[in-house]
PDB file of N, CA, C and O in Angstrom:
ATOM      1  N   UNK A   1       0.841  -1.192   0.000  1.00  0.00           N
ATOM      2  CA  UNK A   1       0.000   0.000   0.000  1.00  0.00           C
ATOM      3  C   UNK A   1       0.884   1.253   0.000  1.00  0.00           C
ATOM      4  O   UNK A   1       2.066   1.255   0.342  1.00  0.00           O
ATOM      5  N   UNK A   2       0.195   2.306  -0.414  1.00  0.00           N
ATOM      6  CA  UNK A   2       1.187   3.540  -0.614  1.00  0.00           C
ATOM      7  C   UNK A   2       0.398   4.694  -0.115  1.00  0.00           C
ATOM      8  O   UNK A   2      -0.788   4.479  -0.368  1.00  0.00           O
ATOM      9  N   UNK A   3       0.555   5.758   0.452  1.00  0.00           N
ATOM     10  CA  UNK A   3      -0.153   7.157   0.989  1.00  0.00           C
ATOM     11  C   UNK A   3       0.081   7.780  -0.042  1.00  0.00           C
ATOM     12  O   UNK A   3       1.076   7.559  -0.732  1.00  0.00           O
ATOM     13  N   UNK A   4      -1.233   9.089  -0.438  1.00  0.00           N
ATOM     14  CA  UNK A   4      -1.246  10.114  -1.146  1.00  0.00           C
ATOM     15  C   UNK A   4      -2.123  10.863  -0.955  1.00  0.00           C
ATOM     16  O   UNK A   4      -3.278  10.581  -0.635  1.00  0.00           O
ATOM     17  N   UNK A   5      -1.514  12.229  -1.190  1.00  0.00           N
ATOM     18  CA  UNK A   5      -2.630  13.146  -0.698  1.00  0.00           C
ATOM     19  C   UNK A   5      -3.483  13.693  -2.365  1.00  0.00           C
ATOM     20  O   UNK A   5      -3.111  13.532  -3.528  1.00  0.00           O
ATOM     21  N   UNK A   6      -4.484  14.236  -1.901  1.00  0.00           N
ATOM     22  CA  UNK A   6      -5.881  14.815  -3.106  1.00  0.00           C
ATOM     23  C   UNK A   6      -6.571  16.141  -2.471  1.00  0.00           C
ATOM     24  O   UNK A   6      -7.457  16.287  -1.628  1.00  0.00           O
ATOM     25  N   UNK A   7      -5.795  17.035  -3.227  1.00  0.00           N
ATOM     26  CA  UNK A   7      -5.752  18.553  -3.127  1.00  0.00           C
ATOM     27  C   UNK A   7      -6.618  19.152  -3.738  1.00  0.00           C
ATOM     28  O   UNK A   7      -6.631  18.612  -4.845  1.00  0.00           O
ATOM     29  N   UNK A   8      -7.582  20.172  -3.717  1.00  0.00           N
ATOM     30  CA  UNK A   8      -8.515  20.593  -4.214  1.00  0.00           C
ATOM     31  C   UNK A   8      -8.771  21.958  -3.576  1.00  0.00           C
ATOM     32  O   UNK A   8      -8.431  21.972  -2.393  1.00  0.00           O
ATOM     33  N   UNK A   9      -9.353  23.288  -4.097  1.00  0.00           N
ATOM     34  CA  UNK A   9      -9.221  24.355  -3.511  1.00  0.00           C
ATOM     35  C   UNK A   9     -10.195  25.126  -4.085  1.00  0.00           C
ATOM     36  O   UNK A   9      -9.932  25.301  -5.275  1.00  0.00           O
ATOM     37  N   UNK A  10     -11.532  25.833  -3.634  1.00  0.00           N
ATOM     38  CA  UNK A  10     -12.162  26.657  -4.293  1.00  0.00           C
ATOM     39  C   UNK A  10     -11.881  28.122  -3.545  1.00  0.00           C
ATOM     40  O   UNK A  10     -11.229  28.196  -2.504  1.00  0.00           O
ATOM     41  N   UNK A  11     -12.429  29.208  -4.180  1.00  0.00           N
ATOM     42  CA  UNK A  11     -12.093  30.301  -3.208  1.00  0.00           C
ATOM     43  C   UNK A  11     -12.631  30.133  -2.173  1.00  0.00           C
ATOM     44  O   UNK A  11     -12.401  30.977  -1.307  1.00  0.00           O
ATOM     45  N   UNK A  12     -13.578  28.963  -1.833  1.00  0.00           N
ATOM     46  CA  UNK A  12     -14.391  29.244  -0.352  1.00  0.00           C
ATOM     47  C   UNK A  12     -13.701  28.496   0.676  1.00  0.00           C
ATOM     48  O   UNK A  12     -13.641  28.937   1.824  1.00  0.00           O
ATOM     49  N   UNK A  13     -12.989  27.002   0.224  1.00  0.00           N
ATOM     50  CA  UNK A  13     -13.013  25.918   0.370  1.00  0.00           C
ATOM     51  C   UNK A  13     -11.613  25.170   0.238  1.00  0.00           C
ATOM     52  O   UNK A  13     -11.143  24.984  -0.884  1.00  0.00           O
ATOM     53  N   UNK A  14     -10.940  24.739   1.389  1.00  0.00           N
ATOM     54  CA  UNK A  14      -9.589  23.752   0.943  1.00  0.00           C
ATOM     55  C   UNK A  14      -9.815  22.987   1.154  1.00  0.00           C
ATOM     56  O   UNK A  14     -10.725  22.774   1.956  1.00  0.00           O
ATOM     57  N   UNK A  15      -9.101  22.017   0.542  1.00  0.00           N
ATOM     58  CA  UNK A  15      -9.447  20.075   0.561  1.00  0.00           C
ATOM     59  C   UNK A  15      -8.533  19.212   1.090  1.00  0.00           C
ATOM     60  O   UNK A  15      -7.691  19.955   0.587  1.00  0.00           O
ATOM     61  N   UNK A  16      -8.029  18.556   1.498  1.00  0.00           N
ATOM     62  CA  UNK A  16      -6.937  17.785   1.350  1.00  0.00           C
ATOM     63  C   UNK A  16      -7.172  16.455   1.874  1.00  0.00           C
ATOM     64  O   UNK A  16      -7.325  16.301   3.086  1.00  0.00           O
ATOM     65  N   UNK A  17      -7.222  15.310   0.925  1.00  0.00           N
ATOM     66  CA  UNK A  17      -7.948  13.960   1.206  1.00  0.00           C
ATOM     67  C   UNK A  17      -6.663  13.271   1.329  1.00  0.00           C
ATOM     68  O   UNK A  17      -5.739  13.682   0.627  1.00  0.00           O
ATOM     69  N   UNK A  18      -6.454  12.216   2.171  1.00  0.00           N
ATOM     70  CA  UNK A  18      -5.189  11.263   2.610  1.00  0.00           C
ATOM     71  C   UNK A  18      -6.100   9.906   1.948  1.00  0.00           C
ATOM     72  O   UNK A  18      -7.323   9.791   2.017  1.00  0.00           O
ATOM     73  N   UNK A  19      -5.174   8.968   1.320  1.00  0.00           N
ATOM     74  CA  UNK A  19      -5.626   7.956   0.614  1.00  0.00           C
ATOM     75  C   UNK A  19      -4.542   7.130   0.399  1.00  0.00           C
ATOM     76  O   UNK A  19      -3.492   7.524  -0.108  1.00  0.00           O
ATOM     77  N   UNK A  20      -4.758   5.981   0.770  1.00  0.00           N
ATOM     78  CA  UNK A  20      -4.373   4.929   0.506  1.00  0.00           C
ATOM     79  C   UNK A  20      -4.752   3.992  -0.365  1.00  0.00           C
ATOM     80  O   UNK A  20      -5.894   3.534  -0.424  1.00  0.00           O
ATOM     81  N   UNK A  21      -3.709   3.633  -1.154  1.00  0.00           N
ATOM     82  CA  UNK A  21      -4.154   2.960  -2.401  1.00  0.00           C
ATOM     83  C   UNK A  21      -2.720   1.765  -2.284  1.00  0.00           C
ATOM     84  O   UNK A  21      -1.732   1.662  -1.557  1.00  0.00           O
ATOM     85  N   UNK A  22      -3.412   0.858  -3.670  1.00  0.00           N
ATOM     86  CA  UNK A  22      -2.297  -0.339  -4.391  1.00  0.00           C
ATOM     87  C   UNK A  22      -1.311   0.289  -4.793  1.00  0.00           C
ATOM     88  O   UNK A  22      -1.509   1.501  -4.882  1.00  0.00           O
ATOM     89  N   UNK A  23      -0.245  -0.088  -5.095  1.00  0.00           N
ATOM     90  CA  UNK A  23       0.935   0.250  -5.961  1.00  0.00           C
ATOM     91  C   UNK A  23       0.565   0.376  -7.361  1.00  0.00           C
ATOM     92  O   UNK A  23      -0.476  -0.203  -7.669  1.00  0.00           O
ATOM     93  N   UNK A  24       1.091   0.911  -8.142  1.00  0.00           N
ATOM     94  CA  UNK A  24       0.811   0.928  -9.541  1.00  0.00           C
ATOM     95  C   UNK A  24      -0.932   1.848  -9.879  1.00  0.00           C
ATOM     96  O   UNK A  24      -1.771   1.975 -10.770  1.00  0.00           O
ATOM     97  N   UNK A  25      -0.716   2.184  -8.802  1.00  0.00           N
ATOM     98  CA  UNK A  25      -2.367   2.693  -9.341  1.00  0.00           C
ATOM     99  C   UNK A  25      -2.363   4.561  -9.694  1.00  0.00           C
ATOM    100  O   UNK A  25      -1.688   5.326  -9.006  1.00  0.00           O
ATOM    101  N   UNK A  26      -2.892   4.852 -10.403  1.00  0.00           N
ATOM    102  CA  UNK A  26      -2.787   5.908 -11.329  1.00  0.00           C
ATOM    103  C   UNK A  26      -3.693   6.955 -10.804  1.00  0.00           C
ATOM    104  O   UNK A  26      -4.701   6.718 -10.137  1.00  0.00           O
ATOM    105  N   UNK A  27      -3.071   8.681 -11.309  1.00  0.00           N
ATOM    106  CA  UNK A  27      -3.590   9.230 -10.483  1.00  0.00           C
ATOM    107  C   UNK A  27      -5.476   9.537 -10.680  1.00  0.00           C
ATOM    108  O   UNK A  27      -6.307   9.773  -9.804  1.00  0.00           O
ATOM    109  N   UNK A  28      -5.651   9.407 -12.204  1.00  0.00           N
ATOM    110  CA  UNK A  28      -7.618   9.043 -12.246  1.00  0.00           C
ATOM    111  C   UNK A  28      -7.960   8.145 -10.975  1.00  0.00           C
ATOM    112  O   UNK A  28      -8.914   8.521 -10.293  1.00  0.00           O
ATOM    113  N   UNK A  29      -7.255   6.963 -10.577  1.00  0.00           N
ATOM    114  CA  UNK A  29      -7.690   5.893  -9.769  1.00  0.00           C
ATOM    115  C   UNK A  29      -7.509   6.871  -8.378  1.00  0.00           C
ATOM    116  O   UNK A  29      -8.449   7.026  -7.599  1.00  0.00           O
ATOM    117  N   UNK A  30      -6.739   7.239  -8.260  1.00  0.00           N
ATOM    118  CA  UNK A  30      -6.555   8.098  -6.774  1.00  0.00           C
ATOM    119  C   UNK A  30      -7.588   9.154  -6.426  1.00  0.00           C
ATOM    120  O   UNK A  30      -8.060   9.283  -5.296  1.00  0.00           O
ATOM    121  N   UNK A  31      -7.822   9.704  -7.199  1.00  0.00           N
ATOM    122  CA  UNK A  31      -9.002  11.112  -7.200  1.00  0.00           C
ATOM    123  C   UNK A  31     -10.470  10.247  -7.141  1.00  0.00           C
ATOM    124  O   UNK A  31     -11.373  10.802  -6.515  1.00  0.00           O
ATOM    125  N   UNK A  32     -10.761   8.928  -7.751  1.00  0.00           N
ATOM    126  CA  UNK A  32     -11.755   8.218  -7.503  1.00  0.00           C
ATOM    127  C   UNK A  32     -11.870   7.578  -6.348  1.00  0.00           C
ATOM    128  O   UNK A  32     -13.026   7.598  -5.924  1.00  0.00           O
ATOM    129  N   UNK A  33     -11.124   7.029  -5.694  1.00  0.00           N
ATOM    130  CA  UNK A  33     -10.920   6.230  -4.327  1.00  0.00           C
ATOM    131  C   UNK A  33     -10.948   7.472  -3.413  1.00  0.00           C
ATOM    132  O   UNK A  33     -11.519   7.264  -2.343  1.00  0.00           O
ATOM    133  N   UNK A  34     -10.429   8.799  -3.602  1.00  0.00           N
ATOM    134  CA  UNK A  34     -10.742   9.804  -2.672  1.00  0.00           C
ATOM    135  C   UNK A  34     -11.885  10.305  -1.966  1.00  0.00           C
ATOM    136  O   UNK A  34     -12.024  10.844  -0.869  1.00  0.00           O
ATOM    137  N   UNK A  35     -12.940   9.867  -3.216  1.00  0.00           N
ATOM    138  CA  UNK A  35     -14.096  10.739  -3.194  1.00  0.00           C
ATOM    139  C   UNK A  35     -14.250  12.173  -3.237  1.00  0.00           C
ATOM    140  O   UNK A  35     -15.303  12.728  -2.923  1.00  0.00           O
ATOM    141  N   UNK A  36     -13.079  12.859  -3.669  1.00  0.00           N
ATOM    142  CA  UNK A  36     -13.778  14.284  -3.856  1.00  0.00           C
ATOM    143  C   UNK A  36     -14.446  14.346  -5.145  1.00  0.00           C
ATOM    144  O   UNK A  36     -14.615  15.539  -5.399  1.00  0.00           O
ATOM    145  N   UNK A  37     -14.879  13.656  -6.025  1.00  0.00           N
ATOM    146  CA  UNK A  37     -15.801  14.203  -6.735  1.00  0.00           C
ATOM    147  C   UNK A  37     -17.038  14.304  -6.258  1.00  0.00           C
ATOM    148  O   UNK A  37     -17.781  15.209  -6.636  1.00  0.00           O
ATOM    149  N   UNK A  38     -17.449  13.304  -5.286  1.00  0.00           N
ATOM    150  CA  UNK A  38     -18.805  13.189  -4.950  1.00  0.00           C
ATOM    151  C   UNK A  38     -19.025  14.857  -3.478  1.00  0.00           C
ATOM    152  O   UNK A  38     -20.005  15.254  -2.846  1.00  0.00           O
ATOM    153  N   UNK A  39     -17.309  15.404  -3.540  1.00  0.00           N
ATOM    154  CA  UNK A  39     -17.793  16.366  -2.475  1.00  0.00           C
ATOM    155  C   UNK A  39     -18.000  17.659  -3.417  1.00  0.00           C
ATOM    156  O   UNK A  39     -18.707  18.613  -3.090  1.00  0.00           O
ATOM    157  N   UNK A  40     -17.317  17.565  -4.583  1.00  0.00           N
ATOM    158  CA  UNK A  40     -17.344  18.475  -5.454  1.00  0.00           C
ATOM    159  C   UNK A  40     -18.161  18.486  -6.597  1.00  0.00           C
ATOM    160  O   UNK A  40     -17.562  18.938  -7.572  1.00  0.00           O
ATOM    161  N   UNK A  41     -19.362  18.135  -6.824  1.00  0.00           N
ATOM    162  CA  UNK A  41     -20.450  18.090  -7.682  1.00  0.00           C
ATOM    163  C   UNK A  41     -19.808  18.689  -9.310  1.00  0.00           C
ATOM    164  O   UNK A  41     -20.218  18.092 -10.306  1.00  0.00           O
ATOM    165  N   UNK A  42     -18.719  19.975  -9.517  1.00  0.00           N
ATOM    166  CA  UNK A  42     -18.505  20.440 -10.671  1.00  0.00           C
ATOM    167  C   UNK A  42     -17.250  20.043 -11.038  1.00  0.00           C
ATOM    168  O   UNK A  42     -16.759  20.629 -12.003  1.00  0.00           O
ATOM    169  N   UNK A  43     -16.597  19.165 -10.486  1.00  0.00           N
ATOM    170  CA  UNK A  43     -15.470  18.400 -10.709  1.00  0.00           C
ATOM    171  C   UNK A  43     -16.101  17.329 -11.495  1.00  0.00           C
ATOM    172  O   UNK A  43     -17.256  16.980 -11.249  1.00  0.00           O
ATOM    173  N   UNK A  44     -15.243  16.668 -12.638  1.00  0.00           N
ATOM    174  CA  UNK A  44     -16.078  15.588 -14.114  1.00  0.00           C
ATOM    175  C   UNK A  44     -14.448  15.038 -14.674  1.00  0.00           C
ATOM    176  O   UNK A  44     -13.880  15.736 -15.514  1.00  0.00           O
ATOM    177  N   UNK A  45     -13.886  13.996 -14.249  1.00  0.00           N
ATOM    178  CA  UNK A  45     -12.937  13.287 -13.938  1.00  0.00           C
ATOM    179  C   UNK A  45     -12.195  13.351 -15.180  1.00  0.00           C
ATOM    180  O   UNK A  45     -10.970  13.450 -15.107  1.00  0.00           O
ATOM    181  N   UNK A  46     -12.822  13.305 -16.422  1.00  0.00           N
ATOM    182  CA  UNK A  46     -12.334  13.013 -18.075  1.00  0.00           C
ATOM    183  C   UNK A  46     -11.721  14.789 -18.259  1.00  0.00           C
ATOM    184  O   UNK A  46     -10.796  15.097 -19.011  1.00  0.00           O
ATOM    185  N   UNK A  47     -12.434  15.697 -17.449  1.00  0.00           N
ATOM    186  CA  UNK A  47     -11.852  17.555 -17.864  1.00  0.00           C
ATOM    187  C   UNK A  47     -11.169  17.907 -17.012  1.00  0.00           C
ATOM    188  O   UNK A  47     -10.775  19.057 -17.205  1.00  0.00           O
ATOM    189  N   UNK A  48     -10.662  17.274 -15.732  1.00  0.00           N
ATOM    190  CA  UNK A  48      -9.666  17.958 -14.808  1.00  0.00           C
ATOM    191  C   UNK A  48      -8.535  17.879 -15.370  1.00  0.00           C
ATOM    192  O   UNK A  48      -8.321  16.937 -16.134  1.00  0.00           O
ATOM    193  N   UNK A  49      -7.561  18.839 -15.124  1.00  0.00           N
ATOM    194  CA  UNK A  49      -6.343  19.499 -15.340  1.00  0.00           C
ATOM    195  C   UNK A  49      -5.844  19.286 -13.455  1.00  0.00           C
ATOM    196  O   UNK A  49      -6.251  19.793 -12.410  1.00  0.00           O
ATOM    197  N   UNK A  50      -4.676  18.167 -13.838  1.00  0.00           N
ATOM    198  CA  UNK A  50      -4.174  18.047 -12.919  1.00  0.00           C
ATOM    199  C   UNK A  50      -2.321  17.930 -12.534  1.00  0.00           C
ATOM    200  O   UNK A  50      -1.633  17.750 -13.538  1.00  0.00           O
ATOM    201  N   UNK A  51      -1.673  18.008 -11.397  1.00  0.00           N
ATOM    202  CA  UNK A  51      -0.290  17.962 -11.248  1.00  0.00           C
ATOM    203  C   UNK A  51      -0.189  16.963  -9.870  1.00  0.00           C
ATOM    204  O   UNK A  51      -1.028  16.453  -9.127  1.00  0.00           O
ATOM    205  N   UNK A  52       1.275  16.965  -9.939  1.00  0.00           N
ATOM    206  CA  UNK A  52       1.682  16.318  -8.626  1.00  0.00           C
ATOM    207  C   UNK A  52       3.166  17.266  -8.029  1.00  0.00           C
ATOM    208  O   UNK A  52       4.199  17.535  -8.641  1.00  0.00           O
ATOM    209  N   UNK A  53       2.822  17.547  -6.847  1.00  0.00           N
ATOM    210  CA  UNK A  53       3.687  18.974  -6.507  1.00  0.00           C
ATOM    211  C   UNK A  53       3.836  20.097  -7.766  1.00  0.00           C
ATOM    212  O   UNK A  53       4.873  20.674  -8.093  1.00  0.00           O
ATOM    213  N   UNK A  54       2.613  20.224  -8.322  1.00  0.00           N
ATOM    214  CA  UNK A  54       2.872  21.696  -8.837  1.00  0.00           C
ATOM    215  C   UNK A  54       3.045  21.490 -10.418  1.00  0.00           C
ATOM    216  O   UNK A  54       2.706  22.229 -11.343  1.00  0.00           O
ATOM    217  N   UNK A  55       3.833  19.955 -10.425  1.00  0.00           N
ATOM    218  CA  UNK A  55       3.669  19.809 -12.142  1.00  0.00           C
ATOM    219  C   UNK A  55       2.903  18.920 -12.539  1.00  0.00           C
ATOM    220  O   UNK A  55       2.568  17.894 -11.947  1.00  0.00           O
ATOM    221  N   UNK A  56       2.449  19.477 -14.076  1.00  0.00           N
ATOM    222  CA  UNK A  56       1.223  19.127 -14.498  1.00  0.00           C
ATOM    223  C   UNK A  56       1.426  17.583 -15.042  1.00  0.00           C
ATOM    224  O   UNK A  56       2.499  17.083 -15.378  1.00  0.00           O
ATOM    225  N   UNK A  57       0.370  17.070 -15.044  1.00  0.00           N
ATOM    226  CA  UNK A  57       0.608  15.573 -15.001  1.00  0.00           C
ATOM    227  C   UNK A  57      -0.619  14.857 -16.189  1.00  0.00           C
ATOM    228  O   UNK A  57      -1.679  15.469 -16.318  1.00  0.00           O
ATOM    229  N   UNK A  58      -0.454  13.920 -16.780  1.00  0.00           N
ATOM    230  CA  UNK A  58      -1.569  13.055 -17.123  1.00  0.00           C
ATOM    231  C   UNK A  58      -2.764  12.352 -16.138  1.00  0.00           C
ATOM    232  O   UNK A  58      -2.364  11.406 -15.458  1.00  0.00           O
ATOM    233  N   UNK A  59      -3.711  12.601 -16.047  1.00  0.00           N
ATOM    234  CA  UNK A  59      -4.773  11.426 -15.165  1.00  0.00           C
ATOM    235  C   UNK A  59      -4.198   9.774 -15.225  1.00  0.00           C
ATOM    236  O   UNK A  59      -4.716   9.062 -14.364  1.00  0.00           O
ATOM    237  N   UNK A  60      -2.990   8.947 -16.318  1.00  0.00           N
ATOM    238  CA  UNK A  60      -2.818   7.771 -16.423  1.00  0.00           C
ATOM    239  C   UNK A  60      -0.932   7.528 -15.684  1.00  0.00           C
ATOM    240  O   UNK A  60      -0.123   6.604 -15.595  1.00  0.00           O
ATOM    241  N   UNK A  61      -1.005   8.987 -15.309  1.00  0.00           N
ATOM    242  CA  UNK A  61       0.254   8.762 -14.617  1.00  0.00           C
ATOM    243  C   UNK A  61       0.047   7.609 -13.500  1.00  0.00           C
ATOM    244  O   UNK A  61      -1.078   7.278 -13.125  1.00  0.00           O
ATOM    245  N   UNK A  62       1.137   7.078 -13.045  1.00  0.00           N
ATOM    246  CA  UNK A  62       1.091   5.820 -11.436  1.00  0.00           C
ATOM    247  C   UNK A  62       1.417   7.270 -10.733  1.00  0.00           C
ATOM    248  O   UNK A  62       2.005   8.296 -11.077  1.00  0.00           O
ATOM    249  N   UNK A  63       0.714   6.801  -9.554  1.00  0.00           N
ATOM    250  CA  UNK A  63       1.302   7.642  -8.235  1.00  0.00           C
ATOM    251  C   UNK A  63       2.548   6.815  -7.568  1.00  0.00           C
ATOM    252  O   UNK A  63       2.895   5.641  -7.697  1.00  0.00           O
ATOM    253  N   UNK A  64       3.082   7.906  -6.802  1.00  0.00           N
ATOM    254  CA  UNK A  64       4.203   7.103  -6.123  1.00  0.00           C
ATOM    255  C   UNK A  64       3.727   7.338  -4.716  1.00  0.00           C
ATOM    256  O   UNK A  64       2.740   8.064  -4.592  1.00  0.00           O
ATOM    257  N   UNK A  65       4.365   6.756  -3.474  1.00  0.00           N
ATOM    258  CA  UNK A  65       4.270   6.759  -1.952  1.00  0.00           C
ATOM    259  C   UNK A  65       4.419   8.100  -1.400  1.00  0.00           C
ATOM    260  O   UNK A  65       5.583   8.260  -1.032  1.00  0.00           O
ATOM    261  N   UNK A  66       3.668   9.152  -1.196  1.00  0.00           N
ATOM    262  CA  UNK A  66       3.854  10.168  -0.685  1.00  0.00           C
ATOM    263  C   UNK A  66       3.674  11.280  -1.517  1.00  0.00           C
ATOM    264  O   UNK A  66       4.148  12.350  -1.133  1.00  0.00           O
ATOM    265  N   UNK A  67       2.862  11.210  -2.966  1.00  0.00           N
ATOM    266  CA  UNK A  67       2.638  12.168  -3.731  1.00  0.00           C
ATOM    267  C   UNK A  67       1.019  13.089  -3.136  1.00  0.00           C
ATOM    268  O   UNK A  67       0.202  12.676  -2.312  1.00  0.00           O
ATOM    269  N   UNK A  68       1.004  14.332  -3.867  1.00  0.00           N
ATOM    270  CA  UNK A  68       0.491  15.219  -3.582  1.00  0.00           C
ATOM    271  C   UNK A  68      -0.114  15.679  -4.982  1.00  0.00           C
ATOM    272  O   UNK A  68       0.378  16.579  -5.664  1.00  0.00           O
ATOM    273  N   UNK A  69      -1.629  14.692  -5.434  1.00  0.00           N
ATOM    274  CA  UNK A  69      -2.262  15.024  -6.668  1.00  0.00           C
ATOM    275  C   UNK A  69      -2.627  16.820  -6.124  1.00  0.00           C
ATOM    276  O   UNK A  69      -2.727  17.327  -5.007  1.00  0.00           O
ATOM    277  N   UNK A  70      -2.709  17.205  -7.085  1.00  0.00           N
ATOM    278  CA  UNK A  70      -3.807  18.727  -6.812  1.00  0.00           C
ATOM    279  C   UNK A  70      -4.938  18.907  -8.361  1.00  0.00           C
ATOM    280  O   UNK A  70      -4.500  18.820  -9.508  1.00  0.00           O
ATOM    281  N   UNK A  71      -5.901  19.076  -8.130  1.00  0.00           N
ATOM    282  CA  UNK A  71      -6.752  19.484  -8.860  1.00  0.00           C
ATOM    283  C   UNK A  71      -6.625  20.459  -9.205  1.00  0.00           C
ATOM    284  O   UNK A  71      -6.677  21.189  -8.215  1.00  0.00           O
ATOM    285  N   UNK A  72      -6.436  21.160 -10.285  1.00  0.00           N
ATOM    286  CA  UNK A  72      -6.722  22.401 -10.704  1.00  0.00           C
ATOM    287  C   UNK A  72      -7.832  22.952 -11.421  1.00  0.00           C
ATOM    288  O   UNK A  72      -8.535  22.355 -12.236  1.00  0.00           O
ATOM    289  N   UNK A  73      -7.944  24.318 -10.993  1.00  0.00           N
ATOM    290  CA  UNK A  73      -9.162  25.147 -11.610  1.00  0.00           C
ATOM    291  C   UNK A  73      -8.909  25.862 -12.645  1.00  0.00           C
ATOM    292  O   UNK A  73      -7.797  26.348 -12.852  1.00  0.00           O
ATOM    293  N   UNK A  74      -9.886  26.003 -13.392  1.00  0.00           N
ATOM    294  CA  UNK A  74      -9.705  27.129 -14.571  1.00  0.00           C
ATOM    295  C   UNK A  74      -9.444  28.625 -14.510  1.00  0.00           C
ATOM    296  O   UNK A  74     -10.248  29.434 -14.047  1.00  0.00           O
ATOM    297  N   UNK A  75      -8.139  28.954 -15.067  1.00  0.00           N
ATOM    298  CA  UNK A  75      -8.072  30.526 -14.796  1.00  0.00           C
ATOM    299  C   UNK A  75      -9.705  31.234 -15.013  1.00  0.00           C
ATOM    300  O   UNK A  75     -10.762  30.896 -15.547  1.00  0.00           O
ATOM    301  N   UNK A  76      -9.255  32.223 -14.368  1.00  0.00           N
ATOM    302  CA  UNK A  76     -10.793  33.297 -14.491  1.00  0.00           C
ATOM    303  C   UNK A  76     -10.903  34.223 -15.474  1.00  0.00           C
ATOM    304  O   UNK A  76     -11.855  34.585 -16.165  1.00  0.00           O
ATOM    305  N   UNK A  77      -8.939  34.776 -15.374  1.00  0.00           N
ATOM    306  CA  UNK A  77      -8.412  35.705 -16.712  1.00  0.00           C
ATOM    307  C   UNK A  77      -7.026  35.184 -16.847  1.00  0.00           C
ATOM    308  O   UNK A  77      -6.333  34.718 -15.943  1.00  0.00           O
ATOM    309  N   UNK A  78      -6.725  35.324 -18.073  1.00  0.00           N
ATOM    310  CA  UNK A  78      -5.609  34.983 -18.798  1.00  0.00           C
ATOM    311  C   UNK A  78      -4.652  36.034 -18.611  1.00  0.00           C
ATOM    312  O   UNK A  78      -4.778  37.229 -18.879  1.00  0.00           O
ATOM    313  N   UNK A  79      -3.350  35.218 -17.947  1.00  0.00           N
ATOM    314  CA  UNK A  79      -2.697  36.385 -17.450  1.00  0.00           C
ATOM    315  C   UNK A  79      -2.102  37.430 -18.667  1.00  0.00           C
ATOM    316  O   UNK A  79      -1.781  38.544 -18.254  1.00  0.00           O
ATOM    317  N   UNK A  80      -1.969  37.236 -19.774  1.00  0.00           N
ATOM    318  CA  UNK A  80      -1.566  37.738 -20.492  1.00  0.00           C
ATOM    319  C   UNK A  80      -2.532  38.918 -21.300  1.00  0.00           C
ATOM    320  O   UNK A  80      -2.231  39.857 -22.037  1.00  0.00           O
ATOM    321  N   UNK A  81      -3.685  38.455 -20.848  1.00  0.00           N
ATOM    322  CA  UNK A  81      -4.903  39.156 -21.096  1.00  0.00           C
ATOM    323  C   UNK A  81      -4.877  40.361 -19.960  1.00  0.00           C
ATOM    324  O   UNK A  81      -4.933  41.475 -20.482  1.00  0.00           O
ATOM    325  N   UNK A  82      -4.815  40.368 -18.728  1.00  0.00           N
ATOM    326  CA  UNK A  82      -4.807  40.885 -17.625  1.00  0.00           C
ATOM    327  C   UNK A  82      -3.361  41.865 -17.522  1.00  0.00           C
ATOM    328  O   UNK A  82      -3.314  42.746 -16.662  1.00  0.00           O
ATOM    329  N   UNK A  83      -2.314  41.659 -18.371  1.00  0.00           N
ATOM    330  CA  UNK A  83      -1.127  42.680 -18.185  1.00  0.00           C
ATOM    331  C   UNK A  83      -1.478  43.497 -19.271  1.00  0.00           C
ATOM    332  O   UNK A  83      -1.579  44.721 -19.191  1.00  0.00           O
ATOM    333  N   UNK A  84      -1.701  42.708 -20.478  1.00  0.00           N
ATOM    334  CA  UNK A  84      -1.934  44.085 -21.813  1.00  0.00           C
ATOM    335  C   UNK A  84      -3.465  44.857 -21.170  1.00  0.00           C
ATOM    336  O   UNK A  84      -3.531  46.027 -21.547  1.00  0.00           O
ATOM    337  N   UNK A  85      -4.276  44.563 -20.578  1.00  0.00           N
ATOM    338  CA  UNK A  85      -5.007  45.451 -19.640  1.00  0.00           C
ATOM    339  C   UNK A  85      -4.535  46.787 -19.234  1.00  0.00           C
ATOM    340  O   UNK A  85      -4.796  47.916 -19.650  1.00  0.00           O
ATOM    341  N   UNK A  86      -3.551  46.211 -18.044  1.00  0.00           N
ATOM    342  CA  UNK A  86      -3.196  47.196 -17.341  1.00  0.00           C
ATOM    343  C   UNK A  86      -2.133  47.734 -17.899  1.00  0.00           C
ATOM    344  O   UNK A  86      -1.679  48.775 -17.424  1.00  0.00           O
ATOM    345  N   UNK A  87      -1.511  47.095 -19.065  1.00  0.00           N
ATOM    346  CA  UNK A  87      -0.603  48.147 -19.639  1.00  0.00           C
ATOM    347  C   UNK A  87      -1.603  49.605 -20.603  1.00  0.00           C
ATOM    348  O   UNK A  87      -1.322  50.801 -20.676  1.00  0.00           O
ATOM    349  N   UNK A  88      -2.250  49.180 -20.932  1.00  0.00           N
ATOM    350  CA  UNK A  88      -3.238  50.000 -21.732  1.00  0.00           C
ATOM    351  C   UNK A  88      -4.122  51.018 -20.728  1.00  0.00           C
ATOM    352  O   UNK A  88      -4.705  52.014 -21.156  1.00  0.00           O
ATOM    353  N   UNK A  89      -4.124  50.641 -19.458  1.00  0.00           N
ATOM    354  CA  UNK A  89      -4.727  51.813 -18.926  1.00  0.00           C
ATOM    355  C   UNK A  89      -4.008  52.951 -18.486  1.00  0.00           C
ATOM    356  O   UNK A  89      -4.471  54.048 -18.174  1.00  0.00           O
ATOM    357  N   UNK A  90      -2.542  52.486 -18.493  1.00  0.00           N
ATOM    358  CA  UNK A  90      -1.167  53.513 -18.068  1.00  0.00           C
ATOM    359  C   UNK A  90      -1.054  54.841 -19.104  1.00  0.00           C
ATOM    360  O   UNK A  90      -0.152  55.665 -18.955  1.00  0.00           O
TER     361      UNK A  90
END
């Protein structure tokens, strides 16, 4: 068996699920055995954008003993959208 954590964060809301799983088991399989989808109703397993410490990862990656999936959310604004903004209001 191996530990991993399942990170999730809304502006209202932090997550952090501890899970134990098989060896060889992948991080789709980890986020399912977690159950945060069933806490997160707008989470849909096939469209998450996900990492492990920060880098971005495939859902068919294996986890290893002590990894740290995180869910990620969709930017709100594109940062590049958001500087030619404020360069244009200068």
């Amino acid at each position: 068996m191996i530990n991993v954590e399942v990170a999730y964060a809304t502006p209202e809301k932090q997550t952090l699920l501890a899970v134990s799983l098989f060896e060889n088991c992948t991080v789709a399989e980890a986020i399912v055995q977690s159950g945060i989808l069933k806490q997160f109703s707008e989470l849909h397993l096939e469209f998450l954008n996900v990492g492990i410490f920060s880098t971005p990862c495939a859902l068919e990656r294996n986890v290893k003993n002590g990894d740290r999936i995180e869910i990620y959310r969709p930017l709100q604004n594109d940062p590049k959208d958001a500087r030619r903004q404020r360069a244009m209001k200068r």
